[in-house]
Each structure stands twice: as structure tokens, then as C-alpha cells.
N, C-alpha and C positions, 0 to 999 in steps of 0.2 A: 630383795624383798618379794618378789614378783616367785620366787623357787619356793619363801619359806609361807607364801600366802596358797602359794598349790599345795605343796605338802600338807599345810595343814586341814586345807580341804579333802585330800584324798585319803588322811587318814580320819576322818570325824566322818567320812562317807565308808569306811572300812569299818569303825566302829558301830555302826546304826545299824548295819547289812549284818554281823558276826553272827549277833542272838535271832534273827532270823534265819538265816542259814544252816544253824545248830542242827536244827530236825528234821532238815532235808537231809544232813551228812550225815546223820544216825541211820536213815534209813538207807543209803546208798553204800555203808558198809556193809549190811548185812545183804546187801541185794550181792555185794561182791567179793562174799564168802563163797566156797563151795564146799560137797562133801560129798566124795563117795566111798565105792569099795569097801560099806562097811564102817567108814570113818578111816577107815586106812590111807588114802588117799585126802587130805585136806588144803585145800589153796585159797589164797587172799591176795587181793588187788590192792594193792592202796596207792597213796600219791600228796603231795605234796602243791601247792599255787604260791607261789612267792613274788610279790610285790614289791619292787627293789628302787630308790630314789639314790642319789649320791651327789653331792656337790664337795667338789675337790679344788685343788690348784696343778697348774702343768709346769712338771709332768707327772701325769696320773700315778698315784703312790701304788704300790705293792704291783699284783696282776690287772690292776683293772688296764685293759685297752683302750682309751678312748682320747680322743682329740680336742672334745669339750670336756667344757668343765659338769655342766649337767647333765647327768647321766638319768636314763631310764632303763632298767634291767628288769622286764618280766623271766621267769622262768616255771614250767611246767613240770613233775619229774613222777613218774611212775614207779611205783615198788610190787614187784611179785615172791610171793613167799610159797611155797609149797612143800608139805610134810610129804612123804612116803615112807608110812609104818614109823615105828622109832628110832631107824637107822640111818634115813637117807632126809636132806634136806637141800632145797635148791632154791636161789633167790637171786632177782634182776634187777637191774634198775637202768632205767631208760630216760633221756631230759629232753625237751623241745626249750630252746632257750636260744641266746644269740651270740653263743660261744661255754666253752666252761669255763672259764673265768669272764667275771664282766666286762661287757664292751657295748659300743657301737655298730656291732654288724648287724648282718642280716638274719633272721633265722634259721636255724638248722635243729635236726634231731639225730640221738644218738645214743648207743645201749653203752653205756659207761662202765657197768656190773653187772655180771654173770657166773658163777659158782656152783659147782654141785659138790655137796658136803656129807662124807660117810663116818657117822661115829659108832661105830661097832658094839663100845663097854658103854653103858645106861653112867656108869660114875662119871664119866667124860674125862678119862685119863689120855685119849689117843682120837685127833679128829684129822682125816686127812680130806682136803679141798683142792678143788681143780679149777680152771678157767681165770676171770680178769678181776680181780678185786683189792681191795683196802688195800696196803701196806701191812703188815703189822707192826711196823717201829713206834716207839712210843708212847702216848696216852692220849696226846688228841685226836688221831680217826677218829677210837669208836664215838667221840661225840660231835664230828665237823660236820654233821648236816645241820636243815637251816632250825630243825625246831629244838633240838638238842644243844647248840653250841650258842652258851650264852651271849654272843658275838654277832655281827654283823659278816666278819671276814674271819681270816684266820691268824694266825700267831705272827709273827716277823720271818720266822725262820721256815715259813711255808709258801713266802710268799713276796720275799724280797730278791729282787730281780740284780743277779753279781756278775763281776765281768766274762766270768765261765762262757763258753759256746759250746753248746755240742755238734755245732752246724759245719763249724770251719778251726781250725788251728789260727795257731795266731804266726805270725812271718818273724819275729824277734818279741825279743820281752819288750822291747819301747811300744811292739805293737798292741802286746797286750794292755800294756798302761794305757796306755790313751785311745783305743775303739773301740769302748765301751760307750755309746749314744742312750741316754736318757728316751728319748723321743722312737729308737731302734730297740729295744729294750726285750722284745719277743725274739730277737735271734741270742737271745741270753740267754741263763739258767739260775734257777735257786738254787739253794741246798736240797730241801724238799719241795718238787708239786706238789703240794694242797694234798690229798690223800693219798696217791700216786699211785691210781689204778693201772700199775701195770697187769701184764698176763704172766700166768705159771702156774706152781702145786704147792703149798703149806699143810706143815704138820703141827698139832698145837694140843693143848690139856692140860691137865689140872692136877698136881701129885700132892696132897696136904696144901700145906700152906705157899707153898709153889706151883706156877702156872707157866709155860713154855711158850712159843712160836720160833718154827723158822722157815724160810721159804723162799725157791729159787723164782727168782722175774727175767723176764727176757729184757727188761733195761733198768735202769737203774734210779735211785730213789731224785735222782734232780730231773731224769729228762722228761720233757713236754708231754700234753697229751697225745696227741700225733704218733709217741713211740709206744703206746700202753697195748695196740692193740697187735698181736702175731703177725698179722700178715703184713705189718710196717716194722715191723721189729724181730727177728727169731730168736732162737737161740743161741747162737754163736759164740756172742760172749754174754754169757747171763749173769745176774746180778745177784747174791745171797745174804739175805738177812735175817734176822734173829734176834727173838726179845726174849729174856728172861724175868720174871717177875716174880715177888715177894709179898704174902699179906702174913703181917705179924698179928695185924687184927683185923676186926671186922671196917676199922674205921680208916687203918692204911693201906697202901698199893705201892712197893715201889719196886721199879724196870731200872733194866740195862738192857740196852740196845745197841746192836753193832751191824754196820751195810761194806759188801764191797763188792764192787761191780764196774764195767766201763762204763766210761760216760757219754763219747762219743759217738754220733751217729753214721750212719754207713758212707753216706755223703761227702765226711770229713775227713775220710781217708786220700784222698787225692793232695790232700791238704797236709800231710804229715812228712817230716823228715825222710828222705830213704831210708828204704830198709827196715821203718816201724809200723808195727800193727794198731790198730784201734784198742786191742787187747791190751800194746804196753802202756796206756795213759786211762787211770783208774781213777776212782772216787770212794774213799775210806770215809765211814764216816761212826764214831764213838758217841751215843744217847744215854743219858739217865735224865728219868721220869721219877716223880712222886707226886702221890693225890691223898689227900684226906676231906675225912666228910662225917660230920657230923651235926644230928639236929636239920639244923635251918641253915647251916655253913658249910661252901667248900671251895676246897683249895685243890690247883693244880699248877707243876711247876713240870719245865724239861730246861735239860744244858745240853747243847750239842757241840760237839769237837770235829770237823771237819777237816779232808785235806784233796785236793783235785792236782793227780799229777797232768801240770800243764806242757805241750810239745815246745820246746824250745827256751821253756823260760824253768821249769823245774818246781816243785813243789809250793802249792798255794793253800795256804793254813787260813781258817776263819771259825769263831766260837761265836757262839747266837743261842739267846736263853729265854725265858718268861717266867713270871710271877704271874698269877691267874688265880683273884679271889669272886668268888660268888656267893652273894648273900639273899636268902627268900625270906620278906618281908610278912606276906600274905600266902596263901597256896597259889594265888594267882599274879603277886606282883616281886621281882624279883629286879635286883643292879648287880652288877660285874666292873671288875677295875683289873686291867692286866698290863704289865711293865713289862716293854720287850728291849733285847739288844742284842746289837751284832758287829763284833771285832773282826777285823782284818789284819791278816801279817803280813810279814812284808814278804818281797820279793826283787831277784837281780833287776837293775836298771839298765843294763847291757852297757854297763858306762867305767864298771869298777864299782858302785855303790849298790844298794839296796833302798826299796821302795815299798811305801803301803799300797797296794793292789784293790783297796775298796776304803770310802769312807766311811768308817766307825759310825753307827746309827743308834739313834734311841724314841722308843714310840710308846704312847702311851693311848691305852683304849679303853675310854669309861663308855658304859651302855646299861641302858632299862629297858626292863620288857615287864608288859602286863597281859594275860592270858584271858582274855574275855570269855570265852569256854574252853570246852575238851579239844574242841576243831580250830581256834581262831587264837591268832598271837601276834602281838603287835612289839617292835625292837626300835628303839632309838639309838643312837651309837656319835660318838665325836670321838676324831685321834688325831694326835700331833705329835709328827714326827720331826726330829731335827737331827742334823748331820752331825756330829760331837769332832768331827777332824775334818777337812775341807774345806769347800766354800762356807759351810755351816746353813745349807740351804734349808728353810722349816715346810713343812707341809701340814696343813689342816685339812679333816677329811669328817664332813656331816653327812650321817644316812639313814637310813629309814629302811623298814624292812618288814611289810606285813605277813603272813601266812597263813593258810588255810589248808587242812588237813583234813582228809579222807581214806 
């Protein structure tokens, strides 16, 4: 009672401040335009203020890090955009917050995105891109930030923490079965980190009713933030992926996406069988996306087919999917309902038999949001998630989620 009597203070105190603040942040965009060289030269500041509550049960579901159940997550994020001429575009983004994924720590700041992007042809058949940015696999980056993604968090499959390590191997398959710790849960891996800003070069464009992306990462679409940036990660064994896409019309989109890369980080070599490399134990992974939208309605779905070759225990199969419907009521008030899952195959027991290697999940995430102006957004969100094979352990997870935009 004492969480849902704050909260509700702290957003009726969000609400009353929104329409006064409107016209300060009108005026502090344009103070954080520039132009020169003619116009040739154009650059824009903007950013983001995110107001983040969470009440959960342990052990904290998805990435959130934290040892309590009530969480508080401020996050601060900075966006730089800069034209040069019609050819050249470059853009940043920077977060003061207290991890990238939510947590209990301390604060820290950190340039997460950085890109310089050369499209040569005005049609935008051919755009080549440098530095640390998005992923391009499938259709939810371009909307996973906080004011775009009608969600509080992100999908299942971006964010469910599986027995995978890329820290260390495992000593036999019984090891692998059972040191997987709930409570240890960051020396794990997803399938996907949340948008998986690694570093590298992508080539991308638009040919008729087809759109492309592919692009080498110096790590791979599951590993941690920690490996995203070059000088924690090179290139040695680099990661390649690739999305191809389809609009039959204005109202569909739909991808195929394919990643294959090592998973393993430098560290885990010591940890391996003799005689193998980091390079021989990979991570394949097979995406199809579709989105439709129309009116006041949209919809977006992805399936993923996964397989992490594991040292010692041998190939580890898992499929994780979403439904993601989004309906706007008003221009300013809008609900979301997304059905997530995620299957695990089996694997040797080191006994003669074979084992499921992860419990079968199922989550489901309803959320409202209502947009008091152009600047100010407010997100409610509840999800419950339950084990479908194992203990059948459930987790319920309420959060709150304000924002303000500049």
C-alpha cells in the first residue's frame, strides 16, 4: 500500500508539472538547434528524462538487477543529430542512469551510440554506417526507446536471462543443467540484449518494395553491454547479420532475419576443451518479423529460432516469439497487450538421456499510456509471467514509467 500511495503521488505530481513545463521545452529545442554553413551544416540536441517505479517479486524477472522488490530507476539520455549537406549524417546518444538495464546501482554515464552515416543516392537505395549502434534484426529496435515503445520493457526474447555464459564454459553437461542461479543471473546471456549496440559497419536501402540490412559486429547479438564497445571486444571473431524486408503495401512490413557469430567472450577461453577456439562454439540465430498498421491500429509480431553451440554438452536449441497489438483511443491516450514465449530443447544429460536445458516461459504485458502534451508521457504496465514446465514459478511485475522530452 505504502508503494501504490507513492506512486500515485508521484505521478499526480508528474501530471500538474507536464502542461507547465510544455513551454519551457518548446523554447529549449529551438535554443538547441543550430545552423550553419549556409544551412549546410545542421545539428539538434535532444534527450529524453525517464521516471521509472517497478514492484516485482525475487527473483527480479527479465534484466532488471535488483535485490529489492521496489525499485526506483531514474534515467537521463541525450540524442545528437547532425546533418552535413544531404550526404552525410551522424548521431549519439549518451545515458546518465544507474546501469543499462535497471538496477540498484550507483550511477554512472555512458555513450551507448555513435554512428557516421554516408548515403551517396537521394533514393536511399545504398547507405553505409560506421561505429556502435542498433542491431538491425528485426522490428523492434527501431521502436525500443522509452517514448516510442508502447511498453515499459521489452519483448521476452530481449530480455530473458538462459543458461548460455559467455563468461565461462561449462565443465560437463550436468554442469550446464544445474549453474544456472536465478539470483547470479548477469553472468548469463539472452538470446538478444535489448537492442544490442554492438560496434562495426552496416549496409542498408531501399530497392521498390524491398528494403535490406547487413552488418558485421565485433560481438554477437546475446553478449552483454560490456562487449558492445571495441576496445572490450575487437574483431577477431565478428558477428554477421542481416535483415531482409518486404512491403507488399503501405500498411505491411514483413523481415527475415539471420545472425551468426561467437558467443564467447575472451575470458572463456581458458575455460574451453583443448585444442578449441572461442571461434568453434557459435550462436545461429533464424528471425521473421511482421507489422501492420492501420488507422488507429497496430500490430507487431517476431519468432526467433535459436541455437548456441555449447563446449562440452553440444548444441542448445530454444524458439521465443511475441504477439504485440497496439490500439490509439484518442491522439493522446493509447493501450498495448503483447503475448510472449519461450521454448527450450532439450539436451545430453551426460547420463545416456537427454534434458530440457531451460523452463518453457510464458508473459504476458498489458500497458496504458496517455500523452499530456508534445513533451510529457505517462505508461502504466502489469505482467505475468509463468514457468509452463518446471517449478511453474509465476512472477508479477507493476511499473510506472513517466517521460519527458526535449
Amino acid at each position: 500500500m505504502k508503494l501504490l500511495r507513492a506512486l500515485s503521488f508521484c505521478l499526480f505530481v508528474c501530471a500538474a508539472n507536464a502542461f507547465e513545463i510544455d513551454d519551457v521545452l518548446d523554447r529549449l529545442d529551438n535554443a538547441l538547434t543550430i545552423a550553419a554553413f549556409q544551412d549546410n551544416l545542421r545539428a539538434r540536441l535532444s534527450g529524453t528524462i525517464d521516471v521509472e517505479l517497478y514492484h516485482f517479486q525475487q527473483p527480479a524477472p527479465g534484466l532488471i538487477d535488483s535485490n529489492i522488490d521496489n525499485l526506483f530507476n531514474p534515467r537521463l539520455t541525450f540524442f545528437l543529430d547532425a546533418q552535413f549537406g544531404p550526404h552525410v549524417y551522424f548521431f549519439a546518444q549518451s545515458r546518465l542512469d544507474r546501469g543499462f538495464d535497471p538496477s540498484d546501482h550507483g550511477a554512472q554515464i555512458r555513450l551507448d551510440e555513435y554512428a557516421l552515416r554516408v548515403t551517396p543516392w537521394e533514393d536511399g537505395r545504398f547507405t553505409l554506417q560506421v561505429g556502435k549502434f542498433a542491431t538491425v534484426v528485426g522490428n523492434f529496435v527501431p521502436r525500443h526507446l522509452s517514448w516510442d515503445n508502447p511498453f515499459i520493457n521489452a519483448p521476452l526474447v530481449y530480455e530473458n536471462i538462459t543458461a548460455i555464459s559467455d563468461k565461462a564454459a561449462p565443465a560437463s553437461p550436468q554442469d550446464f543443467i544445474r549453474r544456472f542461479e536465478a539470483h547470479a543471473k548477469y553472468e548469463f546471456n539472452p538470446v538478444i540484449w535489448g537492442p544490442s549496440y554492438a560496434s562495426g559497419v552496416s549496409v542498408s536501402g531501399r530497392v521498390g518494395q524491398f528494403d535490406y540490412a547487413a552488418e558485421m559486429k565485433n560481438s554477437s547479438l546475446s553478449s552483454r553491454p560490456e562487449s558492445w564497445n571495441v576496445t572490450a571486444m575487437g574483431f577477431d571473431q565478428p558477428t554477421f547479420n542481416a535483415r531482409v524486408g518486404f512491403r507488399p503495401s503501405q500498411a505491411w512490413n514483413l523481415g527475415l532475419s539471420a545472425s551468426d557469430g561467437a558467443y564467447l567472450r575472451r575470458e572463456a577461453a581458458p575455460t574451453l576443451p583443448p585444442g578449441r577456439d572461442i571461434d568453434d562454439y557459435r550462436q545461429f540465430v533464424l528471425g521473421q518479423d511482421v507489422s501492420y498498421a492501420l488507422h488507429h491500429l497496430q500490430l507487431w509480431a517476431e519468432f526467433y529460432e535459436a541455437r548456441f553451440e555449447v563446449p562440452r554438452v553440444g548444441d542448445a536449441d530454444t524458439f521465443a516469439c511475441y504477439f504485440e497489438v497496439k490500439y490509439k483511443f484518442t491522439p493522446q491516450f493509447f493501450a498495448a497487450l503483447r503475448w510472449n514465449q519461450q521454448l527450450f530443447g532439450t539436451v545430453p544429460d551426460g547420463a545416456g538421456g537427454r534434458v530440457r536445458w531451460g523452463d518453457d516461459l510464458g508473459r504476458v504485458d498489458a500497458a496504458i499510456a496517455y500523452r499530456f502534451t508534445t513533451h510529457t508521457q505517462l505508461k502504466l504496465q502489469y505482467s505475468f509471467q509463468h514457468e509452463t514446465t518446471g517449478p511453474g514459478d509465476d512472477n508479477h511485475l507493476l511499473a510506472a514509467q513517466f517521460t519527458v522530452r526535449f
